[in-house]
TILUM-496335 format. One line per 4 residues: their letters; for each residue z, x, y of N, C-alpha, C. Coordinates in nm, 2 decimals. Layout:
BEGIN
a = Z X Y Z X Y Z X Y ~ ...
This chain:
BEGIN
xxxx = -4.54 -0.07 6.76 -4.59 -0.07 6.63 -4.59 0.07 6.57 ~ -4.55 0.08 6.43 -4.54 0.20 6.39 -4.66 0.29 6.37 ~ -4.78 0.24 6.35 -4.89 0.29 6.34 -4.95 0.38 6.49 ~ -4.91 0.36 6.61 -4.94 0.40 6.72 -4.90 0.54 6.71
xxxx = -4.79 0.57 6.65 -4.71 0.75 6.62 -4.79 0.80 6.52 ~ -4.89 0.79 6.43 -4.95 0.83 6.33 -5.09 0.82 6.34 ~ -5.15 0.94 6.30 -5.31 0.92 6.32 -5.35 0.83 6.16 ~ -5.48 0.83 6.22 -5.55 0.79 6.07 -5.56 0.89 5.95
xxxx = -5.58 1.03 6.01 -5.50 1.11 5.90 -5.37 1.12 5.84 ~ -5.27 1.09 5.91 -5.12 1.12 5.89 -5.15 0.96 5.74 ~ -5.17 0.90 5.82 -5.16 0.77 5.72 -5.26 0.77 5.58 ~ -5.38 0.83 5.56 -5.45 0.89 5.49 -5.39 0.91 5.39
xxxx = -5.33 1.08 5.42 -5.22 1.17 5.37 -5.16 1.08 5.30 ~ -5.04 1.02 5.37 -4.92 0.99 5.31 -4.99 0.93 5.17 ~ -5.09 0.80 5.18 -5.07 0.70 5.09 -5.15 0.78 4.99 ~ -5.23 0.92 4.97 -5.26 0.99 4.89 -5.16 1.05 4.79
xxxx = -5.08 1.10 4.88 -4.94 1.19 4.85 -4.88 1.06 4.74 ~ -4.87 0.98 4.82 -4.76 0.88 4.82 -4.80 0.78 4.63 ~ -4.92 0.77 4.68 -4.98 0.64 4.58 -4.94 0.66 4.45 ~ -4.98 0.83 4.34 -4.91 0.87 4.24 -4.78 0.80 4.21
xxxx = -4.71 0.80 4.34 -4.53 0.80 4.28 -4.49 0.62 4.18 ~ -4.46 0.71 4.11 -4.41 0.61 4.03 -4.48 0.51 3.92 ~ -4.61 0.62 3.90 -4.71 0.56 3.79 -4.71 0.69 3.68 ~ -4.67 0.81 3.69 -4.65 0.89 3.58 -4.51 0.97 3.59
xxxx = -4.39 0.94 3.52 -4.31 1.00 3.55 -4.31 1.10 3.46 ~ -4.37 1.17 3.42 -4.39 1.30 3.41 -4.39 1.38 3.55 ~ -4.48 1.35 3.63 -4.55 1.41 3.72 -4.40 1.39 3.82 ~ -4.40 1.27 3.78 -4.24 1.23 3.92 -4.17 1.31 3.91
xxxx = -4.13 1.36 3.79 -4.01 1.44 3.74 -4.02 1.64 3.81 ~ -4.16 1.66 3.77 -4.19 1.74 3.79 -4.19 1.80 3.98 ~ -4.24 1.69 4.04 -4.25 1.68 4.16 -4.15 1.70 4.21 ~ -3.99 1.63 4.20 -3.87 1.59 4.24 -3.82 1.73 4.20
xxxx = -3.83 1.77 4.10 -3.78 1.91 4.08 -3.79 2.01 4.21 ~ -3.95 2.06 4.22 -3.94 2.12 4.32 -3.94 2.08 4.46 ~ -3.98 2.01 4.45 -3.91 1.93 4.59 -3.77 1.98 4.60 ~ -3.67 1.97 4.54 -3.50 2.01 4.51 -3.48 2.14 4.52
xxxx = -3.61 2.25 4.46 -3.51 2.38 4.38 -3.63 2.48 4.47 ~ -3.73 2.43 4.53 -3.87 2.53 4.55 -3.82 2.62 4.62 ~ -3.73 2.63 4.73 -3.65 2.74 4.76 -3.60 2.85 4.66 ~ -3.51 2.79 4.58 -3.46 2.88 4.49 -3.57 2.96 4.37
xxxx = -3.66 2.84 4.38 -3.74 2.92 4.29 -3.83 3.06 4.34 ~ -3.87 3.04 4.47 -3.92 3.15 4.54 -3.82 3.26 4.52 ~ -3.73 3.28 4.56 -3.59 3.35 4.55 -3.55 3.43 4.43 ~ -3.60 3.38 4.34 -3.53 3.39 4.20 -3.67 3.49 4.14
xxxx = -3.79 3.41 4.18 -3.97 3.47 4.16 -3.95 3.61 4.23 ~ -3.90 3.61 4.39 -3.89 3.71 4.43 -3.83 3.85 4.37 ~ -3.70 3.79 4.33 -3.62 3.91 4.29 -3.70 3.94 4.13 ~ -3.69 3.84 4.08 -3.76 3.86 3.92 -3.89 4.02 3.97
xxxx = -3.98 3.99 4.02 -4.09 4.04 4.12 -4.02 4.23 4.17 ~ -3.93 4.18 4.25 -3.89 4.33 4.31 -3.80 4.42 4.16 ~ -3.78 4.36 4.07 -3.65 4.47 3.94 -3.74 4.48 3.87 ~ -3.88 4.41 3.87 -3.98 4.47 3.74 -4.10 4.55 3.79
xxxx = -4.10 4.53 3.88 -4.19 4.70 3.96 -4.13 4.81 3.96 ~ -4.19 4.87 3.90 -4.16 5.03 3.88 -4.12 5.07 4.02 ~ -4.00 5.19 4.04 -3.97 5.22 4.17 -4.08 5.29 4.27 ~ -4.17 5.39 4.12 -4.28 5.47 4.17 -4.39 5.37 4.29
xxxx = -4.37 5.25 4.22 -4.50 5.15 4.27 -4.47 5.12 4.41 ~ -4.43 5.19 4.51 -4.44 5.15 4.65 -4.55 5.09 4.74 ~ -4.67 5.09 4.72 -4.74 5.00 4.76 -4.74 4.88 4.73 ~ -4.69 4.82 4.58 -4.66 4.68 4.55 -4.58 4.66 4.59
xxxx = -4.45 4.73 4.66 -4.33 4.73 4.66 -4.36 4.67 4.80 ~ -4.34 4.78 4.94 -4.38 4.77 5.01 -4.47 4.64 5.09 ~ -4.56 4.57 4.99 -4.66 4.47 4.99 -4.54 4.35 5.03 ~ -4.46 4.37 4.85 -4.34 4.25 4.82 -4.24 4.20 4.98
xxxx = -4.20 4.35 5.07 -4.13 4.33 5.14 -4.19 4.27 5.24 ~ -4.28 4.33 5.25 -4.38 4.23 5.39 -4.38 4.11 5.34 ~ -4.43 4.05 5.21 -4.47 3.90 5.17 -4.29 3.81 5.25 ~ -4.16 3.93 5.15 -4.07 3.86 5.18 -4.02 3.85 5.34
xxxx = -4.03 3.90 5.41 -4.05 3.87 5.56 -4.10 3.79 5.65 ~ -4.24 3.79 5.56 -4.32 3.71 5.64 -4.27 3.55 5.58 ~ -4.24 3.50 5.45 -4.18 3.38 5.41 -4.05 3.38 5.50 ~ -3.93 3.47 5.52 -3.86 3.42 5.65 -3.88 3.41 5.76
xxxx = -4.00 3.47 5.79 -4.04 3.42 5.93 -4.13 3.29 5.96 ~ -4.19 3.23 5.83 -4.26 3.13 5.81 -4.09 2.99 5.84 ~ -4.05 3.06 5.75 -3.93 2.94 5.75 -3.87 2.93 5.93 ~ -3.82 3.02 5.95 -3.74 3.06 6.08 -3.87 2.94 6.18
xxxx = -3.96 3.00 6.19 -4.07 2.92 6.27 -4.06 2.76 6.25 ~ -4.09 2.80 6.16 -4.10 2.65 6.09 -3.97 2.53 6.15 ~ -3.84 2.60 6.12 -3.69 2.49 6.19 -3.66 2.54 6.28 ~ -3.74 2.65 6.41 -3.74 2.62 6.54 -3.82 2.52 6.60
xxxx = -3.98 2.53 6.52 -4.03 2.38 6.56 -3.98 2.24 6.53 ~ -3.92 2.23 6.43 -3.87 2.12 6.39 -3.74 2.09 6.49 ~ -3.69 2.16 6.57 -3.58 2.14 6.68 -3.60 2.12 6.83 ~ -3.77 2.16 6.84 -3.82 2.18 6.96 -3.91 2.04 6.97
xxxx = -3.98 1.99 6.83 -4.09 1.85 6.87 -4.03 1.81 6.76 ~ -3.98 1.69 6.81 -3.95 1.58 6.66 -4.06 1.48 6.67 ~ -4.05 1.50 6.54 -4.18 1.36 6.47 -4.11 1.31 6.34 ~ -4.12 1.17 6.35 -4.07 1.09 6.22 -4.15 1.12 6.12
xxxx = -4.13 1.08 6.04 -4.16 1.10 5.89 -4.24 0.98 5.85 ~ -4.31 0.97 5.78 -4.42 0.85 5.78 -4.34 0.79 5.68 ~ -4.27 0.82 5.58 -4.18 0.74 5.43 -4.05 0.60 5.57 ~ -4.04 0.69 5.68 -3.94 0.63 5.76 -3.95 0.53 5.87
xxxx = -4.06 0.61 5.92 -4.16 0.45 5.98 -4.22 0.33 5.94 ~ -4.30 0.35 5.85 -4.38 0.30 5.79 -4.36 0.17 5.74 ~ -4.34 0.07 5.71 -4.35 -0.06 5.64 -4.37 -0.02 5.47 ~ -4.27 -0.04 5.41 -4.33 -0.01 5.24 -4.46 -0.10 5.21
xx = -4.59 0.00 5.17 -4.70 -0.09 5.16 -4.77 -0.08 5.28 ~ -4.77 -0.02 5.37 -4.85 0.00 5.47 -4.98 0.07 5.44
């Protein structure tokens, strides 16, 4: 049974996450976006971020490089674990309506 793989949090979650979809598509629209682009949009924030600090400002500067480091080390971590413990996806197990 699919429920054996999922705690009673995991299933919580999802149907929290989950219940919204498809009762304001405003909010769908908005969601589906970043969902799609949230990458690029950090990327884009980033650099926007590093050309409008003054050169003088090295402590913001400085700050910026570490934040950006530590978001590729967040990622890098992040899809070595994802290669080392697989876990299904609750949208994939699940029974629609569970």
């Amino acid at each position: 049974m699919a429920h054996l793989t999922f705690s009673h949090f995991d299933i919580q979650t999802y149907h929290a996450i989950n219940g919204l979809a498809g009762h304001h598509p405003l909010l769908d629209a908005v969601l589906m976006f970043f969902a799609k682009y949230a990458l690029e949009i950090y990327v884009v924030l980033y650099l926007v971020a590093w050309f409008t600090l003054p050169k003088m400002d090295t402590r913001h500067r400085h700050a910026l490089i570490v934040v950006g480091f530590a978001g590729m080390l967040a990622l890098f971590v992040n899809v070595a674990i994802s290669h080392i413990w697989f876990r299904p996806r609750p949208y994939v197990v699940l029974r629609k309506g569970t």
